[in-house]
MARMAR-245587 format. One record per atom (N, C-alpha, C): residue in one letter; chain; y, x, z. Coordinates in pm, whole numbers, plus 50000, padded with zeros to 5 digits. Layout:
<sites>
[site "A", "A", [Y, X, Z]]
...
</sites>
This chain:
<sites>
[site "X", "A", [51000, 50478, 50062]]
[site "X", "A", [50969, 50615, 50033]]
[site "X", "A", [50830, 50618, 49972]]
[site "X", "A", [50836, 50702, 49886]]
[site "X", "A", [50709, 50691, 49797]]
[site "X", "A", [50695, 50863, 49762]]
[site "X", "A", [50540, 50877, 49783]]
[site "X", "A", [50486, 51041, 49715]]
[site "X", "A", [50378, 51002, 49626]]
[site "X", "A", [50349, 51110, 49523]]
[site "X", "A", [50300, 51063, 49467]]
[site "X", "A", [50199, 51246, 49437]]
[site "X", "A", [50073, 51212, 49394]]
[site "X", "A", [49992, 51367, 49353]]
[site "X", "A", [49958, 51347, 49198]]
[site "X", "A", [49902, 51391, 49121]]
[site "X", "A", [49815, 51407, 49011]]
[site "X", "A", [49731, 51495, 48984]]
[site "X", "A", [49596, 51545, 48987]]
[site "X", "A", [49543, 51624, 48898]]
[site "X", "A", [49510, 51589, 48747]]
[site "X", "A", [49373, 51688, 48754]]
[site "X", "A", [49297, 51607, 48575]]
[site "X", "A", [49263, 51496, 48595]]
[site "X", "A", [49157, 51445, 48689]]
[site "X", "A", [49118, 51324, 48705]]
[site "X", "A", [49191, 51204, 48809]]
[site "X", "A", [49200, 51275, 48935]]
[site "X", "A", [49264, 51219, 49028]]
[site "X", "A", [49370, 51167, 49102]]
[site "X", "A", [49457, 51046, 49065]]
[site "X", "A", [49537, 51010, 49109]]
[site "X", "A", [49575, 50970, 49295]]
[site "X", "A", [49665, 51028, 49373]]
[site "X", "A", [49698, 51014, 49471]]
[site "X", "A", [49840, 50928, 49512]]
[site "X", "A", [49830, 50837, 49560]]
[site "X", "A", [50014, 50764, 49595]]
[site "X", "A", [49994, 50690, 49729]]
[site "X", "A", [50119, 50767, 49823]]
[site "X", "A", [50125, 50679, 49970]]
[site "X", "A", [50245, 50623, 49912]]
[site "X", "A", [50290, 50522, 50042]]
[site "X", "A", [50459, 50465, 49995]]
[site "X", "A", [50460, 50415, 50177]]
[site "X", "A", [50546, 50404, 50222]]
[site "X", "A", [50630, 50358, 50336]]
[site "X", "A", [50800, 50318, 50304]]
[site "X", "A", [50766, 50173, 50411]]
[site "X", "A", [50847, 50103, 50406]]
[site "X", "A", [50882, 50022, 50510]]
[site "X", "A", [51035, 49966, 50559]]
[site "X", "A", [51072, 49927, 50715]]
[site "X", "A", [51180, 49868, 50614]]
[site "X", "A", [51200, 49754, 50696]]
[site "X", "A", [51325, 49650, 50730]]
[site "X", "A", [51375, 49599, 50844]]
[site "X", "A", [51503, 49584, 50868]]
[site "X", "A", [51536, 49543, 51028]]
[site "X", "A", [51642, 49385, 51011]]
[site "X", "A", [51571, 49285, 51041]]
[site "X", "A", [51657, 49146, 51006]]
[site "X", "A", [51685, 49090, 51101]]
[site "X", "A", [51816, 49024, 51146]]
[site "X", "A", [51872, 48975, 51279]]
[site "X", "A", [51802, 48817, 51301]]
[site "X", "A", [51708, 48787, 51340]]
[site "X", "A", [51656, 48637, 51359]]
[site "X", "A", [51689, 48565, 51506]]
[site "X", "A", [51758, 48503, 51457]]
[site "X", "A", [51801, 48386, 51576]]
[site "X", "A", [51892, 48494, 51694]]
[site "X", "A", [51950, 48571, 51669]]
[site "X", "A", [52029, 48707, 51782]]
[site "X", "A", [51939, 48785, 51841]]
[site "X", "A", [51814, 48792, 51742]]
[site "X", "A", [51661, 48903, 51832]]
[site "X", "A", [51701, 49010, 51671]]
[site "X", "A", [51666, 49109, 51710]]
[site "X", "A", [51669, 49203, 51608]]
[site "X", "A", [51531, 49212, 51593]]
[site "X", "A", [51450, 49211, 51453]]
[site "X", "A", [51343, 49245, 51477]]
[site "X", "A", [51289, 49300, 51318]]
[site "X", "A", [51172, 49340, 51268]]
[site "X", "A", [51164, 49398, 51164]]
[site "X", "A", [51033, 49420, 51139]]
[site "X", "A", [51005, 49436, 51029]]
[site "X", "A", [50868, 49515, 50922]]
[site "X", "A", [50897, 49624, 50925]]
[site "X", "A", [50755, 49677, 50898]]
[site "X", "A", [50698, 49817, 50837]]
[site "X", "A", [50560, 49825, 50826]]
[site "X", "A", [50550, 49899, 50718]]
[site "X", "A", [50405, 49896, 50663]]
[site "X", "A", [50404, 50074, 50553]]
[site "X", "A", [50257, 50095, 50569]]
[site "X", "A", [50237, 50182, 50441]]
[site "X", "A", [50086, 50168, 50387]]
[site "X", "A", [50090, 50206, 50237]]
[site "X", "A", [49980, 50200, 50193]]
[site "X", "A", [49961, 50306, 50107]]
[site "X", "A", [49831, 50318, 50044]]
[site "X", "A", [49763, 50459, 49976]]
[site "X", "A", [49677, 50410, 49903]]
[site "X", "A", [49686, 50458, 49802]]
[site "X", "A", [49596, 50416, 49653]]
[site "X", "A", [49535, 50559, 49595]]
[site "X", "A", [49437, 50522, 49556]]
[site "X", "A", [49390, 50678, 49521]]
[site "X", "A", [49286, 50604, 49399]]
[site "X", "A", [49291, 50719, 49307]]
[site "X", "A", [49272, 50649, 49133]]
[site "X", "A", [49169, 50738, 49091]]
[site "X", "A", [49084, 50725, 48998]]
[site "X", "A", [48967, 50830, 49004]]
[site "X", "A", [48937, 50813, 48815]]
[site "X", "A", [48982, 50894, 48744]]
[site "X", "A", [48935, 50868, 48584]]
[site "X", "A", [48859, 50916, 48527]]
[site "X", "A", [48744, 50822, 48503]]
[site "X", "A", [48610, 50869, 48406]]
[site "X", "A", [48671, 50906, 48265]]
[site "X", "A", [48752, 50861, 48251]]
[site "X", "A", [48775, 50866, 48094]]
[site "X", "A", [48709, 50729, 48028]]
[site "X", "A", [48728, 50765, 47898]]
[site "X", "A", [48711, 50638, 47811]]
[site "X", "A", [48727, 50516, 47852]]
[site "X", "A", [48838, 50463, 47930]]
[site "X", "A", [48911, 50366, 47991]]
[site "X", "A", [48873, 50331, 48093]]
[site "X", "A", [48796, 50389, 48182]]
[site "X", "A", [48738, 50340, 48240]]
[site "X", "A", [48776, 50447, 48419]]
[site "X", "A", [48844, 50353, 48516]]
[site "X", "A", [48872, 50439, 48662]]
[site "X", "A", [48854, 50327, 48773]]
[site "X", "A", [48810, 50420, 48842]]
[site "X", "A", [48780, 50398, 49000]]
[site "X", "A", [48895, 50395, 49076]]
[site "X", "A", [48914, 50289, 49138]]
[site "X", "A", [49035, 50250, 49236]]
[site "X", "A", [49013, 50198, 49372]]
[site "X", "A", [49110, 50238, 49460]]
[site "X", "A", [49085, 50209, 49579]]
[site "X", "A", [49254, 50238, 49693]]
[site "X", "A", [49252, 50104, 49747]]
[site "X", "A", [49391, 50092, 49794]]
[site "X", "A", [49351, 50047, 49941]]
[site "X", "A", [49506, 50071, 49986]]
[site "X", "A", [49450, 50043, 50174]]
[site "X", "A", [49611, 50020, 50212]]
[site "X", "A", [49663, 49926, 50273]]
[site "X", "A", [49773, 49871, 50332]]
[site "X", "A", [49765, 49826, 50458]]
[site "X", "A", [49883, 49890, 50503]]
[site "X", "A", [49896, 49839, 50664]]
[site "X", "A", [50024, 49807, 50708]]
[site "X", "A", [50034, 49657, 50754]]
[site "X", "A", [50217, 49643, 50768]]
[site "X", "A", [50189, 49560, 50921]]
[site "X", "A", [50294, 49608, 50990]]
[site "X", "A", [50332, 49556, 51142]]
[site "X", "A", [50453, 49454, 51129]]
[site "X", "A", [50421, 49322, 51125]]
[site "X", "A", [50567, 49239, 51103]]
[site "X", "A", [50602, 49155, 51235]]
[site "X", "A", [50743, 49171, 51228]]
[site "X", "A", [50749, 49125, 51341]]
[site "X", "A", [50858, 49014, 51328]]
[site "X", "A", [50885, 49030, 51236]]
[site "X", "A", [50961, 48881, 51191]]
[site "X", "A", [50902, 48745, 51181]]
[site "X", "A", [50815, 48720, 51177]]
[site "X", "A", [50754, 48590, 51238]]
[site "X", "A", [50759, 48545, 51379]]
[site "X", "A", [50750, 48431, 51387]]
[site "X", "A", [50766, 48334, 51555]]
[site "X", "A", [50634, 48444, 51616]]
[site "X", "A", [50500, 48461, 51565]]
[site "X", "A", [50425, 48551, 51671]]
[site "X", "A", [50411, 48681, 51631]]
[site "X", "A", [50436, 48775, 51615]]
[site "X", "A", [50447, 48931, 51535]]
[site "X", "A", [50302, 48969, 51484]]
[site "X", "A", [50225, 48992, 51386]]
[site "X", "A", [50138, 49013, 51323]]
[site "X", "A", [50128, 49143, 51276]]
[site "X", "A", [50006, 49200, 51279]]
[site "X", "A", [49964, 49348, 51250]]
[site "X", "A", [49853, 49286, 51118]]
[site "X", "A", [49827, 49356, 51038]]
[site "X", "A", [49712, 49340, 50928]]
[site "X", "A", [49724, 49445, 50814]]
[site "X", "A", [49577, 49457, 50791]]
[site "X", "A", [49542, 49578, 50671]]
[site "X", "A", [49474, 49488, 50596]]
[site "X", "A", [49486, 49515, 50439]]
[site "X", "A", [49438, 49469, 50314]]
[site "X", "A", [49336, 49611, 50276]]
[site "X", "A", [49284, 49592, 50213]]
[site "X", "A", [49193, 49711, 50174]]
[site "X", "A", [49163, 49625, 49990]]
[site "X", "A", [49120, 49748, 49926]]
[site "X", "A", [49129, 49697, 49761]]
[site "X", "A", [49023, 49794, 49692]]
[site "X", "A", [48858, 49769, 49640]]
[site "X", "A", [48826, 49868, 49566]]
[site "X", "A", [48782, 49809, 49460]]
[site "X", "A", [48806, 49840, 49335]]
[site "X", "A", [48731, 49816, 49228]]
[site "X", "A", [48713, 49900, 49129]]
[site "X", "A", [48678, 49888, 48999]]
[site "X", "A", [48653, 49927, 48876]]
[site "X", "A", [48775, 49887, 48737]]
[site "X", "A", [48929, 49940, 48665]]
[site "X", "A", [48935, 49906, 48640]]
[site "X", "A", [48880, 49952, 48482]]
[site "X", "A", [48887, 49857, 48356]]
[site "X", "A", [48817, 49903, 48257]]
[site "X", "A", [48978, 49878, 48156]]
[site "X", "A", [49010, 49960, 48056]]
[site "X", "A", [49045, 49974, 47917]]
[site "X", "A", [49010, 49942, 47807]]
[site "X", "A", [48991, 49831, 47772]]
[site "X", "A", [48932, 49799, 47621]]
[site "X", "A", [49053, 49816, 47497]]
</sites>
């Protein structure tokens, strides 16, 4: 599932997502969501910034972790 916003400058997008996979007769599964938000100077040039969070549990020990993402991208 994915939403998405726009203004003049400002881009907005969440997304969520789940899977459920049968491992070894354990039912077990992912899910995660993340959010990106976009910022445009114009003349090719925007501000970005992303943030992810997924709970997996399909591995032998179940793992939680967030990525985080900011940069500058440029248009030449």
């Amino acid at each position: 599932v994915a939403l998405g916003y726009n203004n003049d400058k400002t881009t907005i997008s969440a997304n969520y997502g789940a899977f459920e996979n049968w491992i070894l007769n354990d039912l077990r599964g992912s899910e995660g969501f993340g959010i990106a938000i976009n910022y445009d100077f114009g003349g090719g040039a925007q501000l970005q910034f992303g943030y992810g969070y997924n709970d997996d549990e399909t591995m032998a020990s179940p793992s939680v972790y967030e990525t985080w993402s900011f940069g500058l991208a440029l248009q030449f």
